[in-house]
C-alpha positions as CSV (number, residue, x, y, z in Angstrom):
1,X,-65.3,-14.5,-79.4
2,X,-67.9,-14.3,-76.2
3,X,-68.5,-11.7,-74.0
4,X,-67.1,-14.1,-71.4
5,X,-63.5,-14.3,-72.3
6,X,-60.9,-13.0,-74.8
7,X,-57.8,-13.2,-76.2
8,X,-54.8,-11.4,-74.8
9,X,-51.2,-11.6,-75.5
10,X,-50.0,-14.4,-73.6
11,X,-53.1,-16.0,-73.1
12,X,-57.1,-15.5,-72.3
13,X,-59.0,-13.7,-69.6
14,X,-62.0,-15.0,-68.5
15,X,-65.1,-13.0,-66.7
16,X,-66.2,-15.4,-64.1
17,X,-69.0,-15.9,-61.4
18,X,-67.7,-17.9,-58.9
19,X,-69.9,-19.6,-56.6
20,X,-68.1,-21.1,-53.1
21,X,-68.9,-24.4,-51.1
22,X,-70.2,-26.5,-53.6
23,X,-70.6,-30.2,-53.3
24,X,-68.2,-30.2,-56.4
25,X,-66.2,-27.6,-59.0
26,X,-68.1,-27.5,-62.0
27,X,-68.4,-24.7,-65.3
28,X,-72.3,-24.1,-64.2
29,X,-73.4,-22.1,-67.9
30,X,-72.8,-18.5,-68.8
31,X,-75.0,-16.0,-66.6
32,X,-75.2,-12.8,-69.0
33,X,-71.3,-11.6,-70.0
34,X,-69.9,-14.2,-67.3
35,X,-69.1,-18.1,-66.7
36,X,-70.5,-19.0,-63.9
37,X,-68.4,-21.7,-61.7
38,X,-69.2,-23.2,-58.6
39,X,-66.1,-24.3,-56.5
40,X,-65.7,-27.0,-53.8
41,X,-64.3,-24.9,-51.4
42,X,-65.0,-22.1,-48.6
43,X,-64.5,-18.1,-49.0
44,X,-62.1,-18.4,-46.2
45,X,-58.6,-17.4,-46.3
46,X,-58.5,-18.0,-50.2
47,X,-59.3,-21.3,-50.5
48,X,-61.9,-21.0,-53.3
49,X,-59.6,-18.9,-55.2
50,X,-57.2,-21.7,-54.8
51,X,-59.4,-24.1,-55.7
52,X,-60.7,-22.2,-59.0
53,X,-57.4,-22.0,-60.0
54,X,-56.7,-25.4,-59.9
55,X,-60.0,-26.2,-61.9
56,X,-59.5,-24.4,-64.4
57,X,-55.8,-25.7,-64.8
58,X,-57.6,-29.1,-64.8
59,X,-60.2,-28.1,-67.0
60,X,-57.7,-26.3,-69.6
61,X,-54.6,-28.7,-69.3
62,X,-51.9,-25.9,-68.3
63,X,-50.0,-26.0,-65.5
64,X,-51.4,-24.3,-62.5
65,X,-48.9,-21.9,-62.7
66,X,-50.4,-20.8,-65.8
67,X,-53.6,-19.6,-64.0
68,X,-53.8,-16.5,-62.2
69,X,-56.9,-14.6,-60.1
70,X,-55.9,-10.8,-61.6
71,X,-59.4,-8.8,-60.8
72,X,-62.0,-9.6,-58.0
73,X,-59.7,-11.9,-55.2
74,X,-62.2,-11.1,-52.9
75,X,-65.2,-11.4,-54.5
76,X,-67.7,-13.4,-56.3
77,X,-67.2,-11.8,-59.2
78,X,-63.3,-12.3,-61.0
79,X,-61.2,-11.8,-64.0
80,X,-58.9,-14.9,-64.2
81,X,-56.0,-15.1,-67.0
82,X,-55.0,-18.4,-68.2
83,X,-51.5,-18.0,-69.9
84,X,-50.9,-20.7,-72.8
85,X,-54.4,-21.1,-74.4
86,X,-56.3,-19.9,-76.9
87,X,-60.0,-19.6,-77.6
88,X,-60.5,-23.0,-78.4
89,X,-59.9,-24.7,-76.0
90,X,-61.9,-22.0,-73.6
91,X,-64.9,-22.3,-75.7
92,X,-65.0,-26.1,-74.8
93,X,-65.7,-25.2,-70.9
94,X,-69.1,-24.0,-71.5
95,X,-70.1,-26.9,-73.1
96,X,-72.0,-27.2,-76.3
């Protein structure tokens, strides 16, 4: 396990950094006990948490339904749970 994310009941929580108005949504590394994930989209009105939850549903192959912003809606810093997945597949969005 990583400080990052871990397993829950019906899924995995992830620690996340998210950094709006990027030229594109992208995992950018692990920045201490977070991922750190840039999103194409503004702070305005939710739209980056919108748009985070569709990358990671991308990223991880689950519905977006299956995504949900649970700590931090309004900040940079969130707890998203991702319903449906374990830790392997996770692991794969930090890269090698």
């Amino acid at each position: 396990m990583s400080a990052w994310w871990r397993d829950v009941a019906d899924g995995v929580r992830l620690d996340l950094v998210v950094t709006p108005r990027a030229s594109r949504s992208e995992v950018a590394g692990v920045a201490g006990d977070r991922l750190r994930v840039r999103v194409a989209a503004p702070p305005v009105d939710g739209e980056a948490n919108a748009e985070l939850v569709r990358f990671l549903a991308r990223a991880l192959d689950v519905p977006r339904a299956s995504v949900e912003v649970v700590a931090g809606a309004s900040g940079r810093r969130k707890t998203a749970l991702v319903r449906g997945v374990g830790g392997d597949a996770v692991r794969r969005l930090a890269g090698p």
